[in-house]
N, C-alpha and C positions, 0 to 999 in steps of 0.2 A: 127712839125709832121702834114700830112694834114690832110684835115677833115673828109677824109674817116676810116683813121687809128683810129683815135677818134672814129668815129660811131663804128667801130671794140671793139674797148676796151669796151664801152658800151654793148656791145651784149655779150662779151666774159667774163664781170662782173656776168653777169645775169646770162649763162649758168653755171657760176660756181657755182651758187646759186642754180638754178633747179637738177644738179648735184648730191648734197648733202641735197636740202630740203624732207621733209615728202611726196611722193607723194599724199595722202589721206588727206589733212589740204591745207583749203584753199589758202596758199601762194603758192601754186603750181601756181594754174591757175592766182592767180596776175602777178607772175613770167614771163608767157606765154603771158599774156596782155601787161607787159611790155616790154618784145622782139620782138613781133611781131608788137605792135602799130597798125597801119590802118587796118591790114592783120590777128589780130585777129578774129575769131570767135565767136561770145557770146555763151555760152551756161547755161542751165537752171540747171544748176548745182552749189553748196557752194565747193563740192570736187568733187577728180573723183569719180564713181561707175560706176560699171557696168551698163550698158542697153539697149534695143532694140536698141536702136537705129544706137548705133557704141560701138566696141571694142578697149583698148586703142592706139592699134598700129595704124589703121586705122583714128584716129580722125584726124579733117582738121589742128586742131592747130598742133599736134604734126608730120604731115607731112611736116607742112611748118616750125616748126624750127630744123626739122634733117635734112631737104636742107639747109639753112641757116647755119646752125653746119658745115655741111659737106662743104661747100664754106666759111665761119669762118677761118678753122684752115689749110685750104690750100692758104688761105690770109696771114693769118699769118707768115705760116710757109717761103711762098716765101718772106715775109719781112724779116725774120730774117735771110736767106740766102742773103738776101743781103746789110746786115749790121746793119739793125735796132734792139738796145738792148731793154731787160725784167728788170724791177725792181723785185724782190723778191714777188712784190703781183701782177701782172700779169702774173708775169712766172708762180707764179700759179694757177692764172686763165687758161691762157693755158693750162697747163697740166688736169684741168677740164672738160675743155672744149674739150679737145683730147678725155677722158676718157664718156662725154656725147656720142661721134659719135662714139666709140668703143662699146658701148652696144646698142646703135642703128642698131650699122651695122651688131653684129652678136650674139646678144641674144634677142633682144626684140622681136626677129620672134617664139624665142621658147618658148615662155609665155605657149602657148595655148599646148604644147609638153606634154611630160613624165615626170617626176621627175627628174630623171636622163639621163643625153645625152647618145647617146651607147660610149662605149669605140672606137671606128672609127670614130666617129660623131665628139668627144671632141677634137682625135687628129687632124683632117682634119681642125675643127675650128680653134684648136690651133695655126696651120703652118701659118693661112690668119693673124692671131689676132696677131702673132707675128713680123708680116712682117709690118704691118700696125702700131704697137706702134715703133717699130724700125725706119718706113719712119719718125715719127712727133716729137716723144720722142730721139732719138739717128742724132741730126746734124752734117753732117761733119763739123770737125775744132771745134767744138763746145761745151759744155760741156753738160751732159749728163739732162735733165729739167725735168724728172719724180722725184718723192719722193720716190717711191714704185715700186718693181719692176715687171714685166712683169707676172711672175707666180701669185702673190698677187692679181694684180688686175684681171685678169682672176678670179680667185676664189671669187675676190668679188662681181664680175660683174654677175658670174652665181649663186651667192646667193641673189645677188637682182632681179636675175629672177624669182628663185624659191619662193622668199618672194611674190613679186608683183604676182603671179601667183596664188598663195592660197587666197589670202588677193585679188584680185580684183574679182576674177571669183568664188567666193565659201561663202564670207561674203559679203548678198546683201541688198539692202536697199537704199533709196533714201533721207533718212530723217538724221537730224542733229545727231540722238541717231545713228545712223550706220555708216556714216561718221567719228565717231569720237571712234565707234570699231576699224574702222578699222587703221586710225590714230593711235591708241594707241596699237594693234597690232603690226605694224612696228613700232612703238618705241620700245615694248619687245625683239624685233628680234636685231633691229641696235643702241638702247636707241637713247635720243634729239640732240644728240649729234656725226653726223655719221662719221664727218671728226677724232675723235677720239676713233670711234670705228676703223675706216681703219686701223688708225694705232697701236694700241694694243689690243685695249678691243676685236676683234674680240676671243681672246686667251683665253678671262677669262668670257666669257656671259654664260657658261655652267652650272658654278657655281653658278649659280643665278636659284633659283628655282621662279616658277611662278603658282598664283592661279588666278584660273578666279571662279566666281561666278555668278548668275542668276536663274532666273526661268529654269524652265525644257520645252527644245523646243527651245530655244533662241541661239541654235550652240555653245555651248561650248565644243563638240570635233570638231570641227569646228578651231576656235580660238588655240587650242591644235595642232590640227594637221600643220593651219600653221606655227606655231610656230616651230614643233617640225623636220617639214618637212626643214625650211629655215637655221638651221644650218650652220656657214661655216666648207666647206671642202676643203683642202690644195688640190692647182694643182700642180702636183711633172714634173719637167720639163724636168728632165731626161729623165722618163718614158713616160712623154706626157701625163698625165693619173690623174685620180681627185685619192683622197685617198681612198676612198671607195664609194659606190654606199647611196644613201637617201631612196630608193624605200622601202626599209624593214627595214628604222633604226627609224620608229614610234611605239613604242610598248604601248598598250593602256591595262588600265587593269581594268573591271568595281569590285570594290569593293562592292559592295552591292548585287552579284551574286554569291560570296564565300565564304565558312566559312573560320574561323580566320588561321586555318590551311594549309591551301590550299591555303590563300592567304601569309602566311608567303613563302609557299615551292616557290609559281612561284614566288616573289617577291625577296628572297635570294639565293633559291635555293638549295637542299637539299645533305647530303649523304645517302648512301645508309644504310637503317636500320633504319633511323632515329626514322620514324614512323611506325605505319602499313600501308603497300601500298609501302612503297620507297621500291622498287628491284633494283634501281641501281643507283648510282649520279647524280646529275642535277643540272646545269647552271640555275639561274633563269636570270629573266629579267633586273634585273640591272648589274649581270655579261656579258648577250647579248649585251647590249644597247653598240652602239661603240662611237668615241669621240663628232662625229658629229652627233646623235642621242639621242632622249627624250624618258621617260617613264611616261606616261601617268596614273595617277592614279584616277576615275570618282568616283565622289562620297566618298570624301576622309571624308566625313561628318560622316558616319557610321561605320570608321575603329577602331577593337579595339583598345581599351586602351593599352593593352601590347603592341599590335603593335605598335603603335603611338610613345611609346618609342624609340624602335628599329628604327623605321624611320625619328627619331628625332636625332637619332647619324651619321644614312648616311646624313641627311641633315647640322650638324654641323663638322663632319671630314670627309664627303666622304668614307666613309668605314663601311664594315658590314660582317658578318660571313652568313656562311652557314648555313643552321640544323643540329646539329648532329658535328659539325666542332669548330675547335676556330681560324683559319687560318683567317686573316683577310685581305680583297679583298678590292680593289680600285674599286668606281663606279665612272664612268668617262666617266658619259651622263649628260644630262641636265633632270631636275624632273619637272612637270608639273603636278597641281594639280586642283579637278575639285569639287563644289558641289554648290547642289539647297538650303541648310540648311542655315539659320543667324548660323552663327559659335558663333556669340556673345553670342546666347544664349544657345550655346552649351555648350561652356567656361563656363558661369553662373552657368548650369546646373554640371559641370565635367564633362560632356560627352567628353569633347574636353580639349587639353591640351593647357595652353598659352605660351607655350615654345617653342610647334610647331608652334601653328600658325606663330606667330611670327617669324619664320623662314622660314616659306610658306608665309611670306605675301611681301615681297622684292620689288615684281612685281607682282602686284594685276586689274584683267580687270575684270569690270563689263560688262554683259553681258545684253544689253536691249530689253526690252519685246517689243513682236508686238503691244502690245496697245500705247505703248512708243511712238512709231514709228511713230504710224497712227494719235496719238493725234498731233505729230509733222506736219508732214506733210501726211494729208488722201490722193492724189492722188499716193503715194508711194505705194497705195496697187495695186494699177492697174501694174505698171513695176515687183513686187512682182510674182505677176500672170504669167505673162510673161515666166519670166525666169525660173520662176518652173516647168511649162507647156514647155519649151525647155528642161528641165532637164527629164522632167518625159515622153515626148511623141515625141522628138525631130521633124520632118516635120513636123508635124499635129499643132503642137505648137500653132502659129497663131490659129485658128480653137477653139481649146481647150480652151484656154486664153481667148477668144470672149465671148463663151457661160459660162463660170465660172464667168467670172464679172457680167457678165448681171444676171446670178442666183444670186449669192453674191447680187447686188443692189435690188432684186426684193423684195427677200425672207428672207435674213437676217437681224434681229433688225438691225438699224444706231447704235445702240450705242452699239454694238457686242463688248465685250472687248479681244475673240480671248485668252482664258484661257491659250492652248496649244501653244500659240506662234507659229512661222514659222513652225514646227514639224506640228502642224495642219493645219494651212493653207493648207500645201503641200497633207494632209489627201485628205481634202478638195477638193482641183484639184481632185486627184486622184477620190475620190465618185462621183467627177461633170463628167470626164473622161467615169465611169463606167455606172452610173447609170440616171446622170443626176439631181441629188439630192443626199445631204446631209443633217443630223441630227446630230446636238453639242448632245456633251453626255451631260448630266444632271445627277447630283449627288442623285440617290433615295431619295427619303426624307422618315426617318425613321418614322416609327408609334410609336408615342408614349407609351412607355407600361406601363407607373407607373400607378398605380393600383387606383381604382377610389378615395377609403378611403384615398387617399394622396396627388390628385393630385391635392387638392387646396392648399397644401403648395406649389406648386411648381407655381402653380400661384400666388400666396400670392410674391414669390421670385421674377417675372417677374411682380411685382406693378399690376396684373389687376385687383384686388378686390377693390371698395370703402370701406370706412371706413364701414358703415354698415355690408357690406355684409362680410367683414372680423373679425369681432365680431360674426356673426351670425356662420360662420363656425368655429372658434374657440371656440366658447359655445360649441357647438354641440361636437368638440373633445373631450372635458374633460366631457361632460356630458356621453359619450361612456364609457368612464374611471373610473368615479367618482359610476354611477350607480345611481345618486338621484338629483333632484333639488337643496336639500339644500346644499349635499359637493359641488355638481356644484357652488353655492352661493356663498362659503364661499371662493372655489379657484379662483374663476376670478373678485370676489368683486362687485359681482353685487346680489341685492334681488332676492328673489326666483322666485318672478311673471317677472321678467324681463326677466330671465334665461329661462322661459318657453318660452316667447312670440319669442325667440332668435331660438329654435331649427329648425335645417335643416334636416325634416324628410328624404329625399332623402340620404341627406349625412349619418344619422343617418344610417339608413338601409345598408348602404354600407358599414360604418365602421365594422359593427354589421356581416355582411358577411365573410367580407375581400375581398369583390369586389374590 
C-alpha cells in the first residue's frame, strides 16, 4: 500500500477519534495536534471554551481539518472504487470519518441558530445530507459501510448541535473548574462512552434522572437547560421531518416559589374538583413534557416531604396520578433536579429523604463557584467580562468590557471572593453599564440586643474575660441573687471580704435594673 494511503489511514484513525471524543476535555485539542502536525495552531487553551477571540466554527485548527476531512474521504472513497479493500476497523474509521465531514458540512453552521431547524430548513438539509451519505456510505458493487442508518445519524448529528450549542455558547469560563462543567455536561447528555450511546443508550438516557448542585449564581438552570434542550429526537424519513420540535420541550419549575399544593397540581396535574380553585382538569407538567424533553425542578432542596414521596414513585416506576384521580399516567421525559442546600445535611436533619436522593443522584454535576474559578486561573475574569458585556450590551460590548475591568482592578478588594458567582458578576457589568459604579451588598450586621445584665455571659461564652474578670462578674451575679455577702460567701466558696472586694458595681446596677 503506498505511503500516501498510510498517511490517509493515520489521519482517518485520528478523525475517528475526534469524531466520538468529549469536545470540552483536553484530548480534543491533542487529537487536533496530532492530525494537523506542522499546521497546527497553538492555542492558550486546556479545552475548548468560548472567547473573544474566535467561535468554534471559525477556529484556524478546525478550518484546516474540515479541508483535510473533506479531501480524506474523497481519497478514500476513489481508492475503494478502484479496488482497494477495508478491514473491519478502518471501514470504521471511514465511516467516522465520513460522519466528521457530514456535521461539518451541514450542522456545525447552525450551532449559533434556533433550537430547533424550521420544518423546510430540516427537509432541504435533509435531501443534501442524504445524497452525500449515499455518494460515501452506499458504493456501487459494494456492500453497504455505514453501521447506522441515514435517519439516525441525521438525529444524532443535530443533537450534537444542539448539545455543543448550549454547552459552548452559554457555560462560560476559561479555567480548569469550567472546562470540566462543561466536559461533564456532555457526558450527561451522551455519557463516556458516545460510540455506545449511538447505538442504544441514545433510547434509554431519559430514564436517568440528573442533579446538579452549587452555590446560587453558578448557572445551574444553565446546566439544566442544556441538558434538557440536547435530548435526542427521532428524524422520521418518510415524513422528512424530526419528531417533534425542543423549543418548548424545557419545562422548569422553581420549587421554592410554591406552596405544597400548587406545586403538587402543576407537577401531576389535577381533576376538576379536586381542590378549591380546580374548575376544570389539568395536564401538569410531567404529563406535558414529551419523549424528547426534561422537567426541570430548582430547588428541589425545599420540597415537601409528602411530596418527595410522590416523586420518589415517578422517579422509581415512571408513573404517577393525578389529583383527585387513581388512573395511573406514564412520564416519559427526562427529570432534572436542581439545589443550593448540602442535602447531606438535609438527610441528617429529615428534611430530605435518602430514598430520593439516591435516586436523584444517578447523574450528579457540581456546579463551581466564581471564586473557584478565578483562584484557578484570575485572568479568566477578564474573557468573563467580555462576553457578559456582548450578552448584556451587544456592539458596545468592547467599550463596556474596557471600563468594567478597569473599575473591577481599581476599586474592588484583590481578594474579592464574588459571594454571588457569575449571577453577580453579570449584576456588576450591568451597575458599571449604568452608573459606572457598583456596591457588593454587605450583610447588615445585627445590633446586638441581649441585655446588659447578661451580656457578660455571652462574652464569658466567646472566652473574652480573664480569669479575674470572670470571677468578678460572677460574684457580682449571685450576689444580685443571694442579697448579702455572706450567702454570696457561702455559694461561690469564697470569704466574705473577698466577695466584697469582687463586686462589679456597674454590672450590679444593671442586674438590679434589668438593663
Amino acid at each position: 500500500m503506498s505511503e500516501l494511503f498510510q498517511n490517509d489511514l493515520r489521519l482517518m484513525s485520528i478523525l475517528s477519534n475526534l469524531t466520538y471524543c468529549n469536545p470540552f476535555e483536553p484530548e480534543r485539542i491533542e487529537y487536533e495536534r496530532a492530525a494537523l502536525r506542522e499546521k497546527f495552531v497553538p492555542e492558550d487553551e486546556i479545552a475548548w471554551s468560548r472567547t473573544t477571540q474566535w467561535l468554534e466554527a471559525d477556529r484556524p485548527n478546525v478550518v484546516s481539518l474540515t479541508e483535510a476531512a473533506n479531501q480524506l474521504v474523497d481519497r478514500i472513497r476513489a481508492a475503494l472504487l478502484d479496488g482497494h479493500e477495508l478491514n473491519d476497523e478502518t471501514a470504521r474509521h471511514y465511516e467516522d470519518a465520513v460522519t466528521y465531514v457530514l456535521y461539518y458540512r451541514y450542522f456545525a453552521s447552525l450551532v449559533g441558530s434556533q433550537e430547533s431547524v424550521s420544518s423546510r430548513q430540516a427537509k432541504k438539509t435533509w435531501k443534501s445530507f442524504r445524497t452525500d451519505f449515499d455518494y460515501y456510505m452506499e458504493l456501487p458493487g459494494r456492500p453497504a459501510l455505514h453501521s447506522q442508518t441515514p435517519g439516525h445519524m441525521f438525529a444524532c448529528l443535530d443533537q450534537v448541535r444542539r448539545a455543543f450549542r448550549h454547552i459552548f455558547h452559554f457555560i462560560l469560563g476559561e479555567s480548569q473548574p469550567a472546562a470540566r462543567l462543561r466536559a461533564e455536561v456532555w457526558q450527561s447528555i451522551f455519557t463516556h462512552n458516545m460510540r455506545r450511546y449511538r447505538r442504544t443508550l441514545f433510547a434509554k438516557m431519559s430514564d436517568v434522572a440528573t442533579l446538579i448542585t452549587g452555590p446560587s449564581g453558578t448557572g445551574k438552570e444553565l446546566v439544566a437547560r442544556a441538558i434538557g434542550l440536547s435530548q435526542y429526537v427521532a428524524f422520521d424519513t418518510d415524513r422528512e421531518a424530526f419528531a417533534g420540535k425542543v423549543d418548548d420541550a424545557f419545562i422548569a419549575l422553581n420549587l421554592s416559589a410554591l406552596s405544597p399544593t400548587l406545586i403538587e397540581s402543576e407537577l401531576f396535574g389535577h381533576r376538576k374538583g379536586s381542590f378549591t380553585g380546580a374548575v376544570s382538569d389539568r395536564a401538569g407538567w410531567l404529563e406535558q413534557c414529551p419523549p424528547w424533553g426534561a422537567v426541570f425542578l430548582d430547588e428541589i432542596g425545599e420540597l415537601d416531604l409528602a411530596i418527595q414521596v410522590k416523586l420518589l414513585r415517578v422517579v422509581q416506576s415512571r408513573a404517577y396520578t393525578r389529583l383527585g384521580e387513581t388512573e395511573e399516567r406514564p412520564f416519559v421525559g427526562k427529570l432534572i433536579t436542581a439545589t443550593n442546600r448540602d442535602l447531606g445535611d438535609e438527610m441528617a436533619s429529615g428534611q430530605f429523604r435518602r430514598d430520593l436522593y439516591y435516586r436523584l443522584c444517578s447523574d450528579h454535576i457540581q456546579t463551581p463557584s466564581l471564586h473557584d474559578q478565578l483562584t484557578d486561573r484570575p485572568q479568566a475574569l477578564s474573557g468573563l467580562i467580555q462576553l457578559l458585556a456582548q450578552r448584556i450590551a451587544g456592539d458596545e460590548a468592547d467599550s463596556i468590557a474596557q471600563e468594567a475591568e478597569q473599575w473591577i482592578s481599581n476599586s474592588m478588594p484583590a481578594d474579592y471572593n464574588w459571594p454571588g458567582n457569575i449571577r453577580e458578576l453579570e449584576q456588576c457589568v450591568r451597575n458599571l453599564m449604568i452608573r459606572n459604579c457598583y456596591q457588593p451588598y454587605q450583610t447588615p450586621k445585627k445590633e446586638d440586643s441581649t441585655p446588659v445584665h447578661l451580656s457578660w455571659l455571652k462574652a464569658a461564652e466567646k472566652r473574652q474575660w480573664t480569669a479575674e474578670e470572670l470571677v468578678s462578674k460572677y460574684v457580682t451575679w449571685v450576689y444580685a441573687a443571694e442579697g448579702t455577702y455572706e450567702g454570696t460567701a457561702n455559694r461561690v466558696g469564697l470569704d466574705r471580704r473577698t466577695v466584697k472586694s469582687k463586686i462589679d458595681s456597674e454590672l450590679l446596677k444593671a442586674i438590679e435594673t434589668g438593663a
